[in-house]
DRENDOBA-873958 format. One record per residue (C-alpha): residue number from 0; residue in one letter; x, y, z. Coordinates in nm, 4 decimals, always signed. Layout:
<sites>
num;residuo;c1;c2;c3
NUM;A;X;Y;Z
...
</sites>
This chain:
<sites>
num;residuo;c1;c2;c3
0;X;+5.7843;-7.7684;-4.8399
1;X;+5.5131;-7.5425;-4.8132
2;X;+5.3717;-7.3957;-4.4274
3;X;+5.0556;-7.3296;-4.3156
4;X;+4.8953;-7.0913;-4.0364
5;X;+4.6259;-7.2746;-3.8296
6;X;+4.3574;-7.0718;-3.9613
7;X;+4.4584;-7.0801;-4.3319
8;X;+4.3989;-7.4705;-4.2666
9;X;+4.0613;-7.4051;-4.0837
10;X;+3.9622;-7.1328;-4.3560
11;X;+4.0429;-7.3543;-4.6433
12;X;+3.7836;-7.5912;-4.5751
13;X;+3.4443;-7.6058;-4.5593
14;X;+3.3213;-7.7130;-4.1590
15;X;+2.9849;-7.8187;-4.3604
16;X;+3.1794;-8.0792;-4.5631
17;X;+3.4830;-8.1607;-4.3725
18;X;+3.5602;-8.2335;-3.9609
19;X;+3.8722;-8.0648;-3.8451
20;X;+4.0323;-8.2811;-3.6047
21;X;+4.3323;-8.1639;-3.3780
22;X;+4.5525;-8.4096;-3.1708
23;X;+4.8900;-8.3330;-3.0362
24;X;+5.0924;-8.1944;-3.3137
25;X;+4.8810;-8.3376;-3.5692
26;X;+4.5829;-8.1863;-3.7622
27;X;+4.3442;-8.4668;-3.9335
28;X;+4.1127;-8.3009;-4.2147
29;X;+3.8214;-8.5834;-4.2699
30;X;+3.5432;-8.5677;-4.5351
31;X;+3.2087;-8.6117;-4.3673
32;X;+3.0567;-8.7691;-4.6630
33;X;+3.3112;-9.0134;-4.7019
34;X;+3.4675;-9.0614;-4.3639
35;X;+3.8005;-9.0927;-4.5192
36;X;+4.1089;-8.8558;-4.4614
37;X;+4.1614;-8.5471;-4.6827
38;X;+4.4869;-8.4169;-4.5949
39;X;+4.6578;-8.4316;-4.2622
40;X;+4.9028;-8.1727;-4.0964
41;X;+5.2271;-8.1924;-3.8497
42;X;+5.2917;-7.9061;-3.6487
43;X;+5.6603;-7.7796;-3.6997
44;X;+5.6579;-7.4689;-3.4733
45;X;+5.3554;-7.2735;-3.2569
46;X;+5.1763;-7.1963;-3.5224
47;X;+5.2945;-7.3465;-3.8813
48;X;+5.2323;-7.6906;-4.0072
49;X;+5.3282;-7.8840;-4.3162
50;X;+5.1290;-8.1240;-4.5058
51;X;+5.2300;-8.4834;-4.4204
52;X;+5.2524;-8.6848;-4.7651
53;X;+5.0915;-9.0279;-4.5931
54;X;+5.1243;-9.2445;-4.9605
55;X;+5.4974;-9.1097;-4.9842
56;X;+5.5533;-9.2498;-4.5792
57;X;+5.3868;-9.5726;-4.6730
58;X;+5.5673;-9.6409;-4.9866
59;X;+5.9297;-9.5923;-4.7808
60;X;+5.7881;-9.8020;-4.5051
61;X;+5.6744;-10.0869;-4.7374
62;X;+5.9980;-10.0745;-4.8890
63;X;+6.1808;-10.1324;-4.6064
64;X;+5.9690;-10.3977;-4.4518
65;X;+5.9026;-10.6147;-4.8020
66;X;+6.1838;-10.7655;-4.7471
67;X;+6.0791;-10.9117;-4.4068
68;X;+5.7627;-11.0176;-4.4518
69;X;+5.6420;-11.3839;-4.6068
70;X;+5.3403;-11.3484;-4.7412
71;X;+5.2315;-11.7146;-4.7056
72;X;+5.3348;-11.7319;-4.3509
73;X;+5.1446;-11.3993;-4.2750
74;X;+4.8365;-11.5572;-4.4456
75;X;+4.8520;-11.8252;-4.2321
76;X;+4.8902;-11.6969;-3.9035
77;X;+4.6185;-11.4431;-4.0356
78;X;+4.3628;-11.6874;-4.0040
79;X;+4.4566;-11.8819;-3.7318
80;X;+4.4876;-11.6171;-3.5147
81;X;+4.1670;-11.4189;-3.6454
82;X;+3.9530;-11.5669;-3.8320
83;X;+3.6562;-11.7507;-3.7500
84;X;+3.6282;-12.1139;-3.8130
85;X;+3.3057;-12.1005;-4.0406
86;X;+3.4701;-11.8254;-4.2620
87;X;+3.8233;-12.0053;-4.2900
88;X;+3.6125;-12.3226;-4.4351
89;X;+3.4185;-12.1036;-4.6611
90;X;+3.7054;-11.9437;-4.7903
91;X;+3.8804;-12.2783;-4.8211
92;X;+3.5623;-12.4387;-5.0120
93;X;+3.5820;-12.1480;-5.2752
94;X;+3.8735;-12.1925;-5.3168
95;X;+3.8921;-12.5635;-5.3981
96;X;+3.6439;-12.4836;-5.6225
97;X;+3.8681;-12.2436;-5.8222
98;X;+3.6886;-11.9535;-5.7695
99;X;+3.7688;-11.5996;-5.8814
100;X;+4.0017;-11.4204;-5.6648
101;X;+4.0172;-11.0281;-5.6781
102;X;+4.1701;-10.7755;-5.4246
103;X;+3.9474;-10.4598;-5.3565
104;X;+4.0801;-10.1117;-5.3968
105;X;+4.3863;-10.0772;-5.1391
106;X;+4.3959;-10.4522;-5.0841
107;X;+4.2158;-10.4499;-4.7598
108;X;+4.0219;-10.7540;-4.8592
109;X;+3.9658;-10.9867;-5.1166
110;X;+3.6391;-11.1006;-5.2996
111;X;+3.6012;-11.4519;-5.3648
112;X;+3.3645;-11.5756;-5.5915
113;X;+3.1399;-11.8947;-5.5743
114;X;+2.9280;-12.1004;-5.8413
115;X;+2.5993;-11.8842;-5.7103
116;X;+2.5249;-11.5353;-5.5321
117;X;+2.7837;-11.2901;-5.4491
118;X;+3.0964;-11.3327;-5.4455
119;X;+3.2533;-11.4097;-5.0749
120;X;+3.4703;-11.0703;-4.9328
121;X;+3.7402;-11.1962;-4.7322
122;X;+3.8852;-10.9263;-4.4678
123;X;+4.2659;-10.9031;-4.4358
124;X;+4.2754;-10.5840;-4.2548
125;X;+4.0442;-10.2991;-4.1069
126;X;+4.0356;-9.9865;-4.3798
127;X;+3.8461;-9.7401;-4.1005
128;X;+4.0353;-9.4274;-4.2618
129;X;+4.1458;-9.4388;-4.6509
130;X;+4.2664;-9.1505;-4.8103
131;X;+4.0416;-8.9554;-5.0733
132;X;+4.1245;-8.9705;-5.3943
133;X;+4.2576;-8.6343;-5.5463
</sites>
């Protein structure tokens, strides 16, 4: 596991192409173009940090949760707890219809096609910060 001095994470990238963000013992490193997360950093002593591998955390936690999470039921509590009415009876009228169904990148939504225009994106979750891909 490699460690890092504060300012060899500052140096290392450019303050015209990325924010620097510091919070409690965590450094954020988000592309400005983009708006998604670079790389972040966890403090491990005054002043050395170690990259945090976020897809490696998620993978463990996903495997340890699968197993206690229903799909279906999540689905429908989904949209009776959030969504609005017009959107659950669009949704339900595409499908009906047989319409296309295909998950974005990251499967924070899913597009849903119809007969005419453009196909209907359905939100399952908020994707404010993705991860850049390297």
């Amino acid at each position: 596991m490699s460690k890092f001095r504060l300012a060899d994470i500052v140096s290392s990238f450019s303050l015209e192409k990325y924010n620097i963000i510091c919070g409690g013992k965590y450094i954020w490193i988000i592309n400005r173009e983009s708006d998604k997360i670079a790389k972040i950093f966890m403090k491990i002593s005054e002043d050395e940090f170690v990259e945090v591998n976020m897809e490696e955390i998620a993978s463990k936690i996903a495997e340890h949760l699968a197993p206690y999470i229903n799909v279906k039921e999540y689905l429908k509590e989904f949209v009776l707890s959030v969504v609005p009415a017009p959107e659950a009876m669009e949704v339900l009228e595409r499908l009906e219809k047989g319409a296309k169904v295909t998950p974005t990148k990251g499967c924070f939504s899913l597009m849903i096609g119809g007969k005419r225009g453009r196909p209907f994106e359905f939100v399952l979750a908020p994707n404010e910060y993705e991860y850049e891909e390297e």
